[in-house]
N, C-alpha and C positions, 0 to 999 in steps of 0.2 A: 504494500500500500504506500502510494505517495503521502502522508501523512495520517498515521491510525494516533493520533494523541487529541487533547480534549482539554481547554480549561475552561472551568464554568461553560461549559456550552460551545464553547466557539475551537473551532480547529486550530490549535497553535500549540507551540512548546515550549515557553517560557514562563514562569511565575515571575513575581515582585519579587528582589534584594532582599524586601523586609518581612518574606512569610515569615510565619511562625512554627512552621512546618522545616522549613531552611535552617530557620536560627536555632530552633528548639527541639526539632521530631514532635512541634505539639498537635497532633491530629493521629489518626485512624488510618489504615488502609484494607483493602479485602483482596483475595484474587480468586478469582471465577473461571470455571470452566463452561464455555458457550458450546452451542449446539447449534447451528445457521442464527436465527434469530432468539434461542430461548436460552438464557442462563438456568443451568441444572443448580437447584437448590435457592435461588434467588430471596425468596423471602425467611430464607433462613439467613442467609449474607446481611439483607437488608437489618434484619433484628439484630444480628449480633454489632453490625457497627450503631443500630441507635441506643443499646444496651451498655456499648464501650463511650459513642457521644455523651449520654449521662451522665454515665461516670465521672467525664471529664469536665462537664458542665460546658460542649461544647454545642451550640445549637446545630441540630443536622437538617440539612433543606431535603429532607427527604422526597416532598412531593418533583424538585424539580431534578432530584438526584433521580428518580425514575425514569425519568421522561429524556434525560440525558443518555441514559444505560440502553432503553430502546433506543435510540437515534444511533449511539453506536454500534450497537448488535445488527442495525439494519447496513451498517456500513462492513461489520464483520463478516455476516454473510453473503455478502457482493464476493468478497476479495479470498475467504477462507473456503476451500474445498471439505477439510477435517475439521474436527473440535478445535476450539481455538481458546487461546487464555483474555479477561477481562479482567486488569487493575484499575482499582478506585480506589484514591487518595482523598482524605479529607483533612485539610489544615484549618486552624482557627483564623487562618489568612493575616493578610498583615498587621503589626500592631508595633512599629517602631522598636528602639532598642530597651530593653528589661526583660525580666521575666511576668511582668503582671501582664496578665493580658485583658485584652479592650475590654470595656463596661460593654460594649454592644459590638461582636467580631462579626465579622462578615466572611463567613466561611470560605475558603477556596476549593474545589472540586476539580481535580486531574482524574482522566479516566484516558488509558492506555490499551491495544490491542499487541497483542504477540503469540506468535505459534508455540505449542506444549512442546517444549524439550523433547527429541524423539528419540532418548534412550530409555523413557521411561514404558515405553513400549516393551523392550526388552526387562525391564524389572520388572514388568508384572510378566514376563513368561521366569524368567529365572531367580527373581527375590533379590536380596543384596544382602551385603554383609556392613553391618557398623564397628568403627572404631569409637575407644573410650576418648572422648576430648576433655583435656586435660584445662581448659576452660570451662569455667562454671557459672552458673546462675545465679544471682543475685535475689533474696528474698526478699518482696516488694508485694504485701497484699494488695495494695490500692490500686496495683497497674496490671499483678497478674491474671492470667486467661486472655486481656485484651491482645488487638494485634495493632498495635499503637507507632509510633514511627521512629520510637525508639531502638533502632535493631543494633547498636552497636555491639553486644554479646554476641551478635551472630555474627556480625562480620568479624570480629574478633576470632569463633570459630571457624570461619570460614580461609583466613590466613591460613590454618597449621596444612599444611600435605598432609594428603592421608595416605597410611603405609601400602601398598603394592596388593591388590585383593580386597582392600575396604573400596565402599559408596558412598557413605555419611556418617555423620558423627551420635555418638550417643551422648546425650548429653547431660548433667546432671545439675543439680545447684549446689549451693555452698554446705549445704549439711548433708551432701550425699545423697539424696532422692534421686535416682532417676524419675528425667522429666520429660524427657522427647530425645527426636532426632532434630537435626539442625534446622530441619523445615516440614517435620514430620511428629505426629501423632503414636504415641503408641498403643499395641493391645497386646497382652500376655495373656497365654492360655494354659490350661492346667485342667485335663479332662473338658468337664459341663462347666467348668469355672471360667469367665475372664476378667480379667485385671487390667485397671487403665491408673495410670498412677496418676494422682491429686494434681491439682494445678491453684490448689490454694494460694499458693504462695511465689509462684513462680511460673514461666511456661503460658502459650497460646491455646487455648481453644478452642479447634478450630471445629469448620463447620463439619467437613468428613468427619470429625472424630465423633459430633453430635449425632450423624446419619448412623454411622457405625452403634455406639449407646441404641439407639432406638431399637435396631435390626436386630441386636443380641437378647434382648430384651423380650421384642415379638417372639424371635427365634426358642426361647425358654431358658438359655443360658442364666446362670446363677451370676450375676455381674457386680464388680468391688471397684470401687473408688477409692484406689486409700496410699498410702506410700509404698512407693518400690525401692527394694532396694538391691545394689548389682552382686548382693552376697543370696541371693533369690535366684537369679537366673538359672540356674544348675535346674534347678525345680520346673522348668517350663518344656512344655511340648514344643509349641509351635509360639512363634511372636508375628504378629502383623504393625507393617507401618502405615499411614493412612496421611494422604492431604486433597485439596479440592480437585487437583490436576491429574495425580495418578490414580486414584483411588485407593485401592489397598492394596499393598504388594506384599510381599513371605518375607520377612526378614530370615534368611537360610544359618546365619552365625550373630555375635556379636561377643568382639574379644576373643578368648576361644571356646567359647561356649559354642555349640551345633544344633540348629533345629528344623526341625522338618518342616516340608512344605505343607502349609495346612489346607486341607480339602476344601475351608472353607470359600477360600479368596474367590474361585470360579463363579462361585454361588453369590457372594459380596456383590462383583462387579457386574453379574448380570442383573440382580435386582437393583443396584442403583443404579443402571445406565451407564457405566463409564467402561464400556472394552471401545482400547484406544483402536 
């Protein structure tokens, strides 16, 4: 596409010097997997950033942020043959230099189109393997679950090389929880049991991980939200990672812990629509 980016409406790709968003990471962002014109999961996307706008006490224009998301899904589907990825950014927009931000912000809205990374085709046929990253999460109730624009812990992981056989990182916080993959959800399983470790205190929420919760749920599985910890792993059959874009792939190791491909994933991606 000669130009797939979006601010407030209008085809361009430049914000204001003085977001807030720039200066501070103060706003939200989501990423979507499209389908010609229809985001899969949409009003789930939509909730969780006005659940995260709350939070922040950040007003979301929601009604025009809809009407944005179609105009560009009508444009995705023009130019995209396959599923395609939708980012939206929402910053508190500009508000000069401090940290206090305006009595009345006037939000900024960036929405982005880009093609799904197409090795993730191959991970959901073959799983992946995580390494332990040796960067950690920082416990922050007030901010965690959201997916806020603060990413600097990720890119922070994102720097180290991973060793020769790993995919991604496992990543933990400062008291030793595992909490996710670097851009991924987890689910540990154990028989009829599965396990998704807390995000109390740390860690994104994301939306696949919501769809997944539900599905195990319907499904009859016995399902535990609670702390993991990587002196646990020995104990797992199978581990699934989950995000908006791949759905849910095997995680085959992690460390040198070994786990099988679970029977479930086939069955995951056909009910929620995502075989790439």
């Amino acid at each position: 596409m000669s130009k797939a980016i979006w601010v407030n409406g209008q085809q361009e790709d430049s914000v204001s010097a003085f977001d807030r968003g720039l200066a501070y990471g103060d706003g939200l962002f989501a990423t979507m997997r499209c389908r010609g014109t229809e985001v899969l999961f949409l009003e789930s996307h939509l909730l969780r950033l006005a659940q995260g706008a709350d939070r922040l006490g950040l007003p979301l224009p929601e009604a025009a942020l809809t009407e944005q998301i179609a105009k560009a899904c009508e444009q995705g589907a023009k130019h995209f043959s396959q599923d395609y990825c939708l980012k939206v950014l929402i910053s508190r927009g500009t508000g000069g230099r401090g940290y206090m931000p305006p009595q009345t912000p006037a939000p900024t809205c960036v929405l982005s189109l880009h093609e799904i990374p197409a090795h993730y085709l191959q991970w959901q046929a073959d799983g992946i393997k995580l390494q332990v990253s040796q960067v950690t999460l920082g416990q922050q109730p007030l901010l965690a679950g959201m997916k806020h624009l603060n990413r600097l812990e990720q890119v922070l992981i994102r720097t180290h090389q991973l060793d020769v056989g790993f995919d991604d990182w496992l990543v933990c916080d400062t008291a030793g929880n595992i909490i996710e993959a670097s851009m991924a959800n987890l689910f540990f399983i154990q028989g009829g049991t599965i396990v998704t470790p807390s995000l109390e205190q740390a860690g994104v929420a994301g939306v696949m991980r919501e769809q997944l919760l539900l599905w195990f749920v319907l499904a009859g599985f016995n399902l535990e939200v609670r702390r993991v910890w990587l002196e646990e792993l020995a104990h797992f059959d199978h581990v699934l990672a989950c995000n908006s874009l791949f759905g849910a792939v095997a995680v085959n190791g992690i460390a040198e812990h070994s786990f099988g491909h679970s029977p479930l994933i086939k069955q995951l991606l056909h009910d929620l629509k995502i075989i790439l």
